[in-house]
LUMVEX-112230 format. One line per field, with one value per residue: residue number from 1; residue in one letter; x, y, z of N, C-alpha, C in turn. Coordinates in steps of 0.02 Angstrom, whole numbers, plus 50000, padded with zeros to 5 digits. Each point is the difference from the previous one (the first is absolute). Layout:
// residues N
pos = (NUM:...)
code = (a:...)
neast = (X:...)
nnorth = (Y:...)
nup = (Z:...)
caeast = (X:...)
canorth = (Y:...)
caup = (Z:...)
ceast = (X:...)
cnorth = (Y:...)
cup = (Z:...)
This chain:
// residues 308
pos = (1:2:3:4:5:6:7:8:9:10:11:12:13:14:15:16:17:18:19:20:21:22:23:24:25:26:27:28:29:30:31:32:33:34:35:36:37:38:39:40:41:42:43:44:45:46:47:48:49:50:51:52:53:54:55:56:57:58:59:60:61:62:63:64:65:66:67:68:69:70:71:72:73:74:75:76:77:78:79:80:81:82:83:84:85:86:87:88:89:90:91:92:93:94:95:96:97:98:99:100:101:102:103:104:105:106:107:108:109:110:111:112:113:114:115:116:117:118:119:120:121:122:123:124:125:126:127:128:129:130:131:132:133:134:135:136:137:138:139:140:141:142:143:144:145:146:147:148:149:150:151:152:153:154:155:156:157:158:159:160:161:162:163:164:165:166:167:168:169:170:171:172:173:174:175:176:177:178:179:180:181:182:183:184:185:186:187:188:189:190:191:192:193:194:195:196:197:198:199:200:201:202:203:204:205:206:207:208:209:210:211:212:213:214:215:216:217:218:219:220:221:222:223:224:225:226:227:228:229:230:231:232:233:234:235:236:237:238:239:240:241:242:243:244:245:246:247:248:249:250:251:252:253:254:255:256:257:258:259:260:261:262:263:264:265:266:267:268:269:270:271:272:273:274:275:276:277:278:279:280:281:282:283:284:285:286:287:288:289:290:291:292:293:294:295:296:297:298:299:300:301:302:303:304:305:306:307:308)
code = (x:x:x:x:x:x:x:x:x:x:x:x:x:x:x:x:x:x:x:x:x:x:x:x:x:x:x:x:x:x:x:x:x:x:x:x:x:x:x:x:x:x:x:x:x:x:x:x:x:x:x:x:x:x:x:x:x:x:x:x:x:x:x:x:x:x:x:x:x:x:x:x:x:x:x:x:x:x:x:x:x:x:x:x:x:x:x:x:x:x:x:x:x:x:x:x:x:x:x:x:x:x:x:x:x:x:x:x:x:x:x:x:x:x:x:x:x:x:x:x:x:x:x:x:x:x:x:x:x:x:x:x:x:x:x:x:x:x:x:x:x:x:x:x:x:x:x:x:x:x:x:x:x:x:x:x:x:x:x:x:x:x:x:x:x:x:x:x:x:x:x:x:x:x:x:x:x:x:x:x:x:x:x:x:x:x:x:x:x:x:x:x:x:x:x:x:x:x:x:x:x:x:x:x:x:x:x:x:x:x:x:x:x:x:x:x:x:x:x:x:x:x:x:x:x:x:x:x:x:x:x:x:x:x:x:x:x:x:x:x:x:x:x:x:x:x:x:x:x:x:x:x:x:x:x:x:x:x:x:x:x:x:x:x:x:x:x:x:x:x:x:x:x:x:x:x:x:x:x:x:x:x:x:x:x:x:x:x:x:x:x:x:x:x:x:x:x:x:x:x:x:x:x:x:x:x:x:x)
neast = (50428:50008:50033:50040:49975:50073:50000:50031:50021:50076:50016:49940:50062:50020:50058:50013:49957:50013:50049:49970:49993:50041:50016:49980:50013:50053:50056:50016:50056:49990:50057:49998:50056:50008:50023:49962:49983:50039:50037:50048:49979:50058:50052:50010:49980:50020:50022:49929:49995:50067:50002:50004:50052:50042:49974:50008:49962:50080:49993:50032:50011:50028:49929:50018:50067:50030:50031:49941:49955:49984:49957:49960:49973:50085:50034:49933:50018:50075:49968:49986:50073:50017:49964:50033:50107:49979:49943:50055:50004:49952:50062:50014:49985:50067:49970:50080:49984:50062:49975:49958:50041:50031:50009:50004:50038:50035:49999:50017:50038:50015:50038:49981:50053:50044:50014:50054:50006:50023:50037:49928:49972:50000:50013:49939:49995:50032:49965:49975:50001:49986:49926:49975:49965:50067:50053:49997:49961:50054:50028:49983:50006:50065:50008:50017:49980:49940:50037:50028:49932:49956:50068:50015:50056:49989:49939:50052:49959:49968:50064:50031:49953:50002:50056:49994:49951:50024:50050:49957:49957:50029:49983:50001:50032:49999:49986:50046:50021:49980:50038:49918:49998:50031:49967:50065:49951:50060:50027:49984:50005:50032:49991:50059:49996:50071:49982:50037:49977:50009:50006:49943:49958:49998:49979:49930:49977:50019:49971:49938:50026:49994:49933:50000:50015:49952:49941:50056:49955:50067:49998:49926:50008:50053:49931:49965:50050:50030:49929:50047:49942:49976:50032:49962:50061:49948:50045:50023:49927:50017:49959:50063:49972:49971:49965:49967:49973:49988:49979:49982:49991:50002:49955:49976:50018:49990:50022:50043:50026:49989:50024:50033:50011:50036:50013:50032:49983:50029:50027:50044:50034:49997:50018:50027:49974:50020:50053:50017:50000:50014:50024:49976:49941:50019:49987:50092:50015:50091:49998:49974:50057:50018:49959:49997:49959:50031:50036:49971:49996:50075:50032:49951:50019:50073:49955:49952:50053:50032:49968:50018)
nnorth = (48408:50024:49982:50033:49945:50007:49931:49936:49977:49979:50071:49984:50011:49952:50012:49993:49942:49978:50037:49948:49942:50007:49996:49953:49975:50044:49954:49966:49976:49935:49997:49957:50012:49947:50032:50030:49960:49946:50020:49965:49959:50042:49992:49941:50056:50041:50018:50013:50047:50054:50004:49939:49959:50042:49993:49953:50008:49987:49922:49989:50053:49947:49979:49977:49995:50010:50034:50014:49986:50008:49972:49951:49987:50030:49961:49982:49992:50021:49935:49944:50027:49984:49932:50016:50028:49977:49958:50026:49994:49930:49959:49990:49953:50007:49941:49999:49929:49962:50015:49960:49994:50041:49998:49930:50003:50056:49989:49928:49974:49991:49955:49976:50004:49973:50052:50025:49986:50076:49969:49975:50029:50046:49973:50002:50075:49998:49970:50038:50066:50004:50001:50067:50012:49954:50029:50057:49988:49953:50059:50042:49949:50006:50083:50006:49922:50021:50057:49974:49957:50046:49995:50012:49938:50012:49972:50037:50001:49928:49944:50053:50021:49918:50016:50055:49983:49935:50053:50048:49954:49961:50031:49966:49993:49925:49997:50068:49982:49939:50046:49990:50003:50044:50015:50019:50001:50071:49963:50038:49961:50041:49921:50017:49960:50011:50010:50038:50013:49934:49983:50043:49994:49961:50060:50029:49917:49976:50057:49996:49938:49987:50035:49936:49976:50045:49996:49949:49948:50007:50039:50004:49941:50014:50058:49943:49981:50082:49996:49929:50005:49988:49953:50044:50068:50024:50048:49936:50027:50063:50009:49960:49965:49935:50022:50056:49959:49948:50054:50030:49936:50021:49988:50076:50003:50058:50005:49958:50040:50053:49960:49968:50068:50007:49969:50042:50047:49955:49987:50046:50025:49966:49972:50071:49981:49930:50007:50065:49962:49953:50070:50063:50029:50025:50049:50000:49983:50015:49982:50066:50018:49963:49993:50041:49948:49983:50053:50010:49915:49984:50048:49979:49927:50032:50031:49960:49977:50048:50012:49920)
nup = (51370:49951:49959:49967:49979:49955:49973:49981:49964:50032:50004:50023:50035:50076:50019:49920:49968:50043:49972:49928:50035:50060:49935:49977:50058:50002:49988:50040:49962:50030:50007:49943:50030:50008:49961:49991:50068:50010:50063:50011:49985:49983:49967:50013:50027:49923:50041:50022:49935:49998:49922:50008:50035:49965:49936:50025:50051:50051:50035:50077:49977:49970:50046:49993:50049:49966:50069:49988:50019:49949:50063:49983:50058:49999:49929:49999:50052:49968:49943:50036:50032:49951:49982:50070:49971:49940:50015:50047:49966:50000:50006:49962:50024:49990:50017:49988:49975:50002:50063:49982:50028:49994:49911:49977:50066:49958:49923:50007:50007:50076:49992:50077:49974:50059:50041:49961:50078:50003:50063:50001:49962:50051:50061:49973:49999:50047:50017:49944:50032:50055:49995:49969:49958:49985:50047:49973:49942:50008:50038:49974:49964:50025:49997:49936:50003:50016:50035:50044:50012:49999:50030:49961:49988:49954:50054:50008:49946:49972:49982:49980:49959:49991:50030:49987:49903:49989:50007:49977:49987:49969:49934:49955:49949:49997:50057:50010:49970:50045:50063:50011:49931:49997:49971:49930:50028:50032:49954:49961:49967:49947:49986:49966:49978:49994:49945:50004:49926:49992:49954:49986:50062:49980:49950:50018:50022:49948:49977:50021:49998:49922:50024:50025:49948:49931:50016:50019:49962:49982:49977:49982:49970:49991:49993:49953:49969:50000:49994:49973:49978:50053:50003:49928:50031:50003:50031:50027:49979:50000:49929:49981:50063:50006:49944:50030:50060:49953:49953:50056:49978:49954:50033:49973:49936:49970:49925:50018:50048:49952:49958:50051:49993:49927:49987:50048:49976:49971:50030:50052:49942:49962:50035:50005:49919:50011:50012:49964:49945:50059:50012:49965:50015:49958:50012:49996:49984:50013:49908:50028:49993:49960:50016:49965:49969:50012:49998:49950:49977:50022:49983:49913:50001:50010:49941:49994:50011:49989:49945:50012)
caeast = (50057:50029:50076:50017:50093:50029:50023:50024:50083:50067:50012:49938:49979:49955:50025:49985:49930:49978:50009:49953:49896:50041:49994:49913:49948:50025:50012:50065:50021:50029:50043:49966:50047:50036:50076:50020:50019:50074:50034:50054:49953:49967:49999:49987:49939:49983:49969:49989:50057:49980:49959:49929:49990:49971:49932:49948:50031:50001:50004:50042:50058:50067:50010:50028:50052:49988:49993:49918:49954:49913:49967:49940:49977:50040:49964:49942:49985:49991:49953:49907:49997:50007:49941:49953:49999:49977:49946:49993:50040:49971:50035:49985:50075:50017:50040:50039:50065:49989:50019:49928:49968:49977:49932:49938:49998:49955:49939:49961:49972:50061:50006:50044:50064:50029:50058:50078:50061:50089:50044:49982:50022:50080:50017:49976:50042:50066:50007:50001:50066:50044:50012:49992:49919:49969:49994:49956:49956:49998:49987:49926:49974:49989:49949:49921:50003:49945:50022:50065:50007:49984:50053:50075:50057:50034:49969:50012:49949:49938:50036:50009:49936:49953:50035:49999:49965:49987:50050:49972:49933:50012:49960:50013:49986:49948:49960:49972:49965:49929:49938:49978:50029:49980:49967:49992:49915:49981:50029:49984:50070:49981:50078:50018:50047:50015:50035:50042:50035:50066:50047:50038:50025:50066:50059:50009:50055:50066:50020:50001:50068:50060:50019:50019:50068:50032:49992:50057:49979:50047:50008:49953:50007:50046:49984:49943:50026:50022:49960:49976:49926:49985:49926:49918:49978:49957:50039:50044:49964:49989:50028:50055:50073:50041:50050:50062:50024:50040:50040:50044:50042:50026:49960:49970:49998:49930:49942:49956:49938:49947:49973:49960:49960:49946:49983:49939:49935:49931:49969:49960:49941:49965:49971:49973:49952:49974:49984:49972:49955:49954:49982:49975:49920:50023:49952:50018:50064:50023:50052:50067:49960:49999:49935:49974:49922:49991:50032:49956:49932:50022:49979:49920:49975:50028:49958:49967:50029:50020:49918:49947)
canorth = (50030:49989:49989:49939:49959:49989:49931:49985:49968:50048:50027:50017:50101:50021:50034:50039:50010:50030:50058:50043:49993:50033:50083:50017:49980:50025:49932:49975:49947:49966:49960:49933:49953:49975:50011:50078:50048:49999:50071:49974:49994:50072:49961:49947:49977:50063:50063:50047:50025:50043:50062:49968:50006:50073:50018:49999:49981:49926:49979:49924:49963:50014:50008:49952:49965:49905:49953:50009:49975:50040:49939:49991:50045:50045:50067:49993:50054:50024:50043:50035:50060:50062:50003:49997:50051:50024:50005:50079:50048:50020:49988:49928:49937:49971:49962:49957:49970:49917:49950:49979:49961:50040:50015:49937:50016:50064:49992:49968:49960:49998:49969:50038:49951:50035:50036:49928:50028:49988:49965:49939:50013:49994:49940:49944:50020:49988:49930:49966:50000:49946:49910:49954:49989:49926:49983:50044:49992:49931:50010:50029:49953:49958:50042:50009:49976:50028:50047:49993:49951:50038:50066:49997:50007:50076:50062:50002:50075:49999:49956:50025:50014:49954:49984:50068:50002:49956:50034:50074:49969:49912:49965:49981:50064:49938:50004:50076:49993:49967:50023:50081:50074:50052:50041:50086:50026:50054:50027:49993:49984:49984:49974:50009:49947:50013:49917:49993:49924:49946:50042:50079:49977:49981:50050:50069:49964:49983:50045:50027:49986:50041:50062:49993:49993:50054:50034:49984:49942:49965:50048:49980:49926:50002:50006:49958:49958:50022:49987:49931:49988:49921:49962:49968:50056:50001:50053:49967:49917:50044:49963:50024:50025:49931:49977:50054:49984:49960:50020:50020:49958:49982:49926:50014:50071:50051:49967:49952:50025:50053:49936:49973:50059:50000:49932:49978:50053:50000:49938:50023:50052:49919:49976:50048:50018:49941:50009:50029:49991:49956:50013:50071:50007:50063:50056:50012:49951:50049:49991:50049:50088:50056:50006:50065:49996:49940:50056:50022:49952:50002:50074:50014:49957:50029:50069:49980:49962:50060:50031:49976)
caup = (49965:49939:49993:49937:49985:49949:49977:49929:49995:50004:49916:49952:50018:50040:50019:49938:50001:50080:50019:49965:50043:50045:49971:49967:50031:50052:50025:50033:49990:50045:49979:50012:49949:50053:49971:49993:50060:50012:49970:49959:49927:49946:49940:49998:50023:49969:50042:49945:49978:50032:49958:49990:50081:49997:49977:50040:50042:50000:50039:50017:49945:50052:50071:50053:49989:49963:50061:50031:49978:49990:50004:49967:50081:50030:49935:49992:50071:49977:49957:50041:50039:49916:49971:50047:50021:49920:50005:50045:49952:49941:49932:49944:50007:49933:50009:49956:50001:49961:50047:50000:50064:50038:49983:50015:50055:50022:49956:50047:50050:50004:50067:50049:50036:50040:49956:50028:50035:49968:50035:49944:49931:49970:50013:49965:49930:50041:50021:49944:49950:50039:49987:49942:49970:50017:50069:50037:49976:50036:50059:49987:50002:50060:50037:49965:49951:49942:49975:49972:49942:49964:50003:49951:50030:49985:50021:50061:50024:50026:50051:50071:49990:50030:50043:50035:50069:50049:50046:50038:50007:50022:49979:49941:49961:49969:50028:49986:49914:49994:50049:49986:49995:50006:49951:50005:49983:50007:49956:49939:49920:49927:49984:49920:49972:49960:49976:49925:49980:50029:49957:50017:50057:49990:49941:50062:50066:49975:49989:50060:50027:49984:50037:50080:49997:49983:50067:50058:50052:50028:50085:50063:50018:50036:50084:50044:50002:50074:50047:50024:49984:50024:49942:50042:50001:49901:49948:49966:49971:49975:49948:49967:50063:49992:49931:49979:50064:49961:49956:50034:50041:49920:49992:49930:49964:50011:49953:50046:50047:49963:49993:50062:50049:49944:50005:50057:49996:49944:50038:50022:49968:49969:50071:50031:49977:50034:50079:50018:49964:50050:50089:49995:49972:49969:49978:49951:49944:49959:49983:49968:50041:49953:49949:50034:50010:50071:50043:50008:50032:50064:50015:50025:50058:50088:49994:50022:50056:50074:50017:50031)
ceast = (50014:50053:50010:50063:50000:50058:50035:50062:50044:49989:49938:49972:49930:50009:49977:49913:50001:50025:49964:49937:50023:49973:49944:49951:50012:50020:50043:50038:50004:50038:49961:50066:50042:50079:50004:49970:50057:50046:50046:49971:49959:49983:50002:49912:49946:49949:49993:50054:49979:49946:49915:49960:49974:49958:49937:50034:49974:50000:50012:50071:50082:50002:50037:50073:50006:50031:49937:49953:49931:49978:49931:49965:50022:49949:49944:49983:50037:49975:49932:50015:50012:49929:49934:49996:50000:49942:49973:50035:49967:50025:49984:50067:49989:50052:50025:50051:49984:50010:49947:50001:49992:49917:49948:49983:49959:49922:49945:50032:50109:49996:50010:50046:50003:50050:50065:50040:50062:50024:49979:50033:50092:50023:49978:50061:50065:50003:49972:50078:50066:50020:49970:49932:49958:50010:49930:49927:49990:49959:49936:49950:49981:49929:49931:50004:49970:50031:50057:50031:49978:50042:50039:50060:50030:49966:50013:49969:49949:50020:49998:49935:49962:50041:50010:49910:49966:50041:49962:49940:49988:49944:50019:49968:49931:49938:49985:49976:49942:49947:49966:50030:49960:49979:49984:49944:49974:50029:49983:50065:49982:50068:50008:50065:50045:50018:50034:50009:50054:50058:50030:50011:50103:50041:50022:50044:50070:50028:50020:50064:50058:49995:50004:50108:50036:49987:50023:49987:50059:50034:49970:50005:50076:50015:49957:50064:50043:49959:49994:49951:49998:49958:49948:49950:49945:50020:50058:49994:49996:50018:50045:50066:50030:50057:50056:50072:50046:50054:50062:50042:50029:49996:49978:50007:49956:49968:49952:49952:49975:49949:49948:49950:49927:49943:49962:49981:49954:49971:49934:49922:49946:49969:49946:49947:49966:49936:49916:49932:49963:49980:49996:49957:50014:49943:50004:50043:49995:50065:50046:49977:50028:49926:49956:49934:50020:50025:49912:49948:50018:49974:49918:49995:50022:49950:49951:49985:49994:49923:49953:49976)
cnorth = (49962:49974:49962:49968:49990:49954:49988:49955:50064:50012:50031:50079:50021:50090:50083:50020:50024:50087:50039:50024:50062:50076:50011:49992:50037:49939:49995:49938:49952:49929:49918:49947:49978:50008:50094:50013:50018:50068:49973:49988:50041:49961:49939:49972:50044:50046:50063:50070:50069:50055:49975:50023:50091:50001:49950:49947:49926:49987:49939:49978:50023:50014:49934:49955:49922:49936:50004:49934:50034:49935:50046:50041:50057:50059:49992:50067:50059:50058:50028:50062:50050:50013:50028:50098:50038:50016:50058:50043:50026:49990:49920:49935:49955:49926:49974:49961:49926:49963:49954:49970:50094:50040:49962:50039:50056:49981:49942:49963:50008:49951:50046:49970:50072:50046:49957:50044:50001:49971:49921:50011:49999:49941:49942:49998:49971:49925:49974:50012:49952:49900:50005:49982:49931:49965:50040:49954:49921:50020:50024:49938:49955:50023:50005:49967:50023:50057:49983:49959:50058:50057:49983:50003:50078:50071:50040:50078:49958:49950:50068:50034:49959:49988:50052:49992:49951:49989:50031:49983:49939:49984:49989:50081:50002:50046:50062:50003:49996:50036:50074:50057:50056:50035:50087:50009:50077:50041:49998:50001:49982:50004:49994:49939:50017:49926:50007:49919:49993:50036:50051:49986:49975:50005:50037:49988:50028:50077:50029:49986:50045:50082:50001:50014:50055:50066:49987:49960:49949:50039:50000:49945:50012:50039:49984:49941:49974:50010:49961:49971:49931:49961:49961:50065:50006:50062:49974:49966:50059:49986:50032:50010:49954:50004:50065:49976:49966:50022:50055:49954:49960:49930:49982:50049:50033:49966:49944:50015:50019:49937:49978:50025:50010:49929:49981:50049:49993:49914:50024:50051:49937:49994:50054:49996:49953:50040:50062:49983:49943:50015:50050:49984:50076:50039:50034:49961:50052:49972:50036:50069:50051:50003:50064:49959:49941:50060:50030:49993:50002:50054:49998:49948:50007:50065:49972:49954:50045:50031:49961:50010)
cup = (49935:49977:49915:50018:49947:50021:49971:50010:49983:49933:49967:49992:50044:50028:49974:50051:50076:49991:49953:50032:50046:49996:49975:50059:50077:50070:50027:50001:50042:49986:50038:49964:50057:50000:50006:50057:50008:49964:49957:49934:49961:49932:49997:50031:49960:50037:49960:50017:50082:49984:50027:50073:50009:49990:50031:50074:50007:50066:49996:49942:50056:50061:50051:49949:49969:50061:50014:49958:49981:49972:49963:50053:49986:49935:50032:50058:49964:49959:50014:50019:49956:49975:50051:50015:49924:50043:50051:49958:49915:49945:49976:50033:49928:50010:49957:50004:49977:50063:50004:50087:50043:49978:50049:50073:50009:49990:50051:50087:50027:50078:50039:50033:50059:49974:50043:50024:49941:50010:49960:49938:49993:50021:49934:49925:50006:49991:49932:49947:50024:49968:49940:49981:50006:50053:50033:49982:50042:50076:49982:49986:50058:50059:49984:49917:49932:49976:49964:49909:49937:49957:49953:50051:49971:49994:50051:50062:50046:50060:50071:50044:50039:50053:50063:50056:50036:50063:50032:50014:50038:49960:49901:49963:49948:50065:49998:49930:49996:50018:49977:49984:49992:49929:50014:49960:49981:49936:49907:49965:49955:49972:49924:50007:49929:49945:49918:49966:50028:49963:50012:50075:50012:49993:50073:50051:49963:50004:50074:50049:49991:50002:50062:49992:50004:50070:50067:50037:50007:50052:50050:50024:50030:50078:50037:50033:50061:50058:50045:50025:50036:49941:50001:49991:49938:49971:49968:49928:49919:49925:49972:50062:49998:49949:50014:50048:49984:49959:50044:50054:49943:49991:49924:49972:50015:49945:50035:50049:49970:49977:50037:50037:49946:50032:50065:50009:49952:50018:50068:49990:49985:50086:50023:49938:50000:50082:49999:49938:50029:50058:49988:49967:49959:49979:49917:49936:49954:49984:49939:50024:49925:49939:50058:50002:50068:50053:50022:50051:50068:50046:50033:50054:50047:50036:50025:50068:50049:49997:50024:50065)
């Protein structure tokens, strides 16, 4: 079976290019962004628009509650079962998104950790929000030194992470890492990396915020808010919730958050082009989609791809 993924850092108009291919190639979208499963996160997580979702169809966007976890495992099973049911159907999977650890996974190799009793997880979540990141991270140490020493005191996704499953295993998280993985062997991808200069990149983060504003992302953040989100949760981690979180606890003006929110998206965008320009082997590097002759080339090398 076949499949493209389309890449890139927040902002680079992955979204745009996946519903163009969609339609030219008779395709089906599949959401690869670790932020637009989540239903709550329409706009702050820029989920593509409704007109788009029409014109060609989508998948995995807004399926599961921002109390849920879509672990790296949870998307990956998933998506095999989209790309598995395109392929009885005859239609094209169009994978998109900036999450690079769920890319890396599909594309080569994924531990097999155990899956984690609920009753773990939540308890672990519980007993971190309870004492606290650096009480928590002391005890984790105490259990599993190697892991533990490895963790940011203010990580508190992966603190509960290495802790859950040396709960559900009895064994270090250090050790499922290590062991034989598994390689998705049955599958062809031809992956397009999007990479706008830095610059314009930047501009797009910046802008892009402020149509998060004007389109009710203080509203949305004010009913994520009422959620009471345990923390740790990674829908919590969503860019621009912290600062709005703030500014509705008049901790901070809005200029300020808008600020801040600017500021760590274009930090993150930088990492994610870090990230995906050392650990994607790219078929394609595309850095602009407005020159009809690179629209073009795309087009003939995805053409040839599917006729091999």
């Amino acid at each position: 079976m076949k499949a493209i993924i389309i890449c890139g850092p927040t902002g680079s108009g992955k979204s745009a290019l996946a519903v163009n291919l969609a339609q030219r190639f008779d395709g089906i979208v599949v959401n690869a962004d670790s932020m637009q499963v989540y239903r709550e996160l329409e706009i702050l997580s820029s989920r593509p628009k409704e007109e788009d979702m029409r014109s060609a169809p989508h998948r995995l966007y807004g399926i599961m509650s921002m109390h849920q976890v879509c672990s790296v495992g949870v998307w990956r099973s998933m998506a095999l079962d989209i790309i598995d049911a395109c392929q009885k159907a005859g239609r094209l999977p169009i994978l998109c998104g900036g999450t690079g650890m769920y890319l890396r996974f599909l594309l080569g190799e994924l531990s097999r950790i155990p899956d984690i009793p609920a009753v773990i997880r939540s308890v672990t979540r519980k007993t971190l929000e309870e004492i606290g990141n650096k009480e928590f991270k002391r005890l984790l140490v105490e259990r599993d030194p190697i892991s533990g020493r490895h963790i940011a005191t203010g990580d508190s996704q992966r603190l509960a992470r290495a802790w859950e499953v040396l709960e559900a295993t009895g064994s270090s998280i250090r050790y499922w890492q290590k062991k034989e993985r598994k390689k998705n062997l049955e599958k062809e991808f031809y992956s397009i990396l999007l990479v706008p200069e830095r610059r314009i990149l930047y501009s797009l983060c910046d802008r892009r915020f402020l149509k998060f504003i004007d389109k009710g992302a203080i509203d949305e953040a004010k009913r994520i808010k009422e959620l009471n989100l345990l923390p740790g949760l990674p829908a919590g981690k969503a860019l621009g919730l912290s600062e709005l979180f703030r500014y509705l606890n008049k901790e901070i003006d809005l200029t300020t958050a808008i600020e801040l929110a600017q500021r760590a998206t274009r930090r993150y965008a930088k990492r994610q082009m870090t990230w995906f320009r050392n650990q994607l082997n790219e078929d394609y590097l595309m850095e602009t989609q407005d020159n009809d002759e690179v629209q073009t080339q795309l087009v003939s090398n995805i053409t040839q791809f599917l006729e091999k």
